[in-house]
C-alpha angles and dihedrals in degrees: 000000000000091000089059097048093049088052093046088059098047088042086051088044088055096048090044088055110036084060112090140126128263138199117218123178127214078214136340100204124062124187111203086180103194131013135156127257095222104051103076131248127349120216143184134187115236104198120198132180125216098233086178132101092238137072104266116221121198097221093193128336105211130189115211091219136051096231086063123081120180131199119198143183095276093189116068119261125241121234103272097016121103132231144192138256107177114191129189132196122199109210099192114134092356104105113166132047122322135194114187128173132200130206116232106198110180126136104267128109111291092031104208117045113196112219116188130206124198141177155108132278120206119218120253129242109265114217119231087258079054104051093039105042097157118093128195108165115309099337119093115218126193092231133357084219139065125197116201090190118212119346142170121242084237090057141092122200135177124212117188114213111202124219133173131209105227090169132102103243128047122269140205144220150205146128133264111180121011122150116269095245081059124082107190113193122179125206100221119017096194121039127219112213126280084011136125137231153167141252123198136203125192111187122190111212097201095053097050090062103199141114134221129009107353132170144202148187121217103200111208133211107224113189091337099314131122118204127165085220081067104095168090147224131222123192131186141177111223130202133186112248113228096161084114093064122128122229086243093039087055090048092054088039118122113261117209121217133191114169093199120014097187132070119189117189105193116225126340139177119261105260088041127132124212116209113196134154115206107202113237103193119192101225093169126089092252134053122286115226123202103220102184138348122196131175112210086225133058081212085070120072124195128204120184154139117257091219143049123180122223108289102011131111129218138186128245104206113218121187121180116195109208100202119136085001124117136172121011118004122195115172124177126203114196111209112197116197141168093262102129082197097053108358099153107063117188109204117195136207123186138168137112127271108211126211101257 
């Protein structure tokens, strides 16, 4: 009798827990392909049915992503009975492909489903406001900055900057002031309205004589008026050229050597300042010139010799001023030199500053 007793309950146990509810999806991935970015938000339904023997509850259905907003079946779903799971996308500002994915928690067995959701969107078509957002005046530019990307100091390179008139009488334009390793033409020099043009900017790598990360501002003339709000900037990276190097004149070259390259001073209290001296040794056979040294912040100063003879070692002095920073502080400090191996060197300083 007690043996049947004791089989009846773990038969009952069995039963009890055998009885749950469970989610099942007709598909939990839904390709919209391509929509368009200015048409609002796309959706799509993901239905599921509750193939369990008890009611299923959707604890929380989560995006992973702000642009998507799901709905879901608040009540719980009978066993047998379906229920909803709607899902947008917003596609503003997100041209390109996309592929987002939202949690499904409920208290079925597994407890957290996974739907993904995929597509294109296709770009919207920019109005001419759009496409040209710079004003001066009353010429429009596509942009007030030109990047010339990365060059050598033996190179020249030419950038075009477009504008549009979108007024109702014709204008003109010239420069007044642009550095001397710079040439600026216009076509055409006087716009018609509602008509386009060009400018154009030649910059000659060699005469500007620098190293590094430089910039510039071009300042314009526009129908005979000068304004400092007039104009735009330019920007480079320039690198010495040592493509002409002979196989002898490599094996004499400088060779740059920093055996740590990061300091990390721990924490600090804010108004601080950090001292530190990175050693920069010459292991090659010719002097070592230091081209350029920039700190990424004006909170970081560098003192240093510009040359170091074969063999020699000598300190760049760094020196980091706390004051008005807090947290986590990461500064860099770029060292160009005339290593044709290595010649860029990126120096880093770390630590956190604490509110005193």
């Amino acid at each position: 009798m007690k043996l049947l007793i004791v089989l009846a309950g773990l038969l009952f146990t069995a039963l009890f827990l055998s009885a749950q509810p469970k989610m099942t999806f007709t598909t939990v991935e839904y390709d919209f392909g391509s929509i368009k970015e200015d048409k609002g938000s796309a959706t799509t339904v993901f239905e599921f049915k509750n193939s369990g023997d008890q009611p299923l509850i959707l604890n929380n259905v989560k995006a992973t992503c702000g642009c998507t907003t799901p709905e879901w079946t608040q009540d719980p779903v009978a066993p047998g009975k379906t229920g909803t799971i709607k899902v947008s996308y917003n596609p503003q500002n997100r041209p390109g492909g996309f592929s987002k994915n939202v949690n499904v928690f409920s208290n079925s067995e597994p407890s957290v489903v996974v739907l993904t959701i995929k597509g294109t969107v296709e770009p919207k078509e920019l109005t001419l406001d759009e496409q040209y957002p710079r004003e001066m005046g009353t010429l429009k530019w596509k942009s007030n900055y030109l990047s010339l990307g990365t060059m050598t100091n033996a190179e020249e390179k030419t950038e075009i900057l477009e504008y549009y008139n979108s007024s109702d009488k014709e204008i003109s334009l010239n420069v007044y002031r642009v550095p001397g390793h710079m040439s600026v033409t216009f076509d055409p020099k006087v716009v018609a309205p509602g008509k386009f043009g060009k400018m154009s900017v030649k910059y000659n790598g060699k005469a500007r004589n620098a190293y590094g990360y430089v910039s510039d501002r071009i300042y314009l003339e526009i129908d005979g008026k000068n304004d400092n709000n007039y104009s735009v900037g330019v920007s480079v990276t320039i690198n010495e050229d040592f493509s002409k190097m002979t196989a002898e004149e490599k094996a004499n070259a400088p060779v740059s050597f920093i055996e740590n390259n990061v300091f990390d001073f721990g924490s600090i209290g804010e108004g601080d300042v950090v001292k530190h001296d990175f050693k920069l040794t010459n292991k090659g056979k010719s002097d070592l010139l230091i081209r350029n040294v920039k700190a990424s912040c004006g909170c970081t100063a560098v003192k240093n010799e510009n040359v170091v003879k074969p063999g020699q070692t000598t300190d760049l002095k760094i020196e980091f001023n706390s004051k008005g920073k807090r947290g986590r502080q990461n500064k860099s400090i770029t060292v160009i030199t005339n290593d044709p191996a290595n010649s860029t060197i990126v120096l880093r300083i770390m630590g956190n500053v604490n509110n005193q």
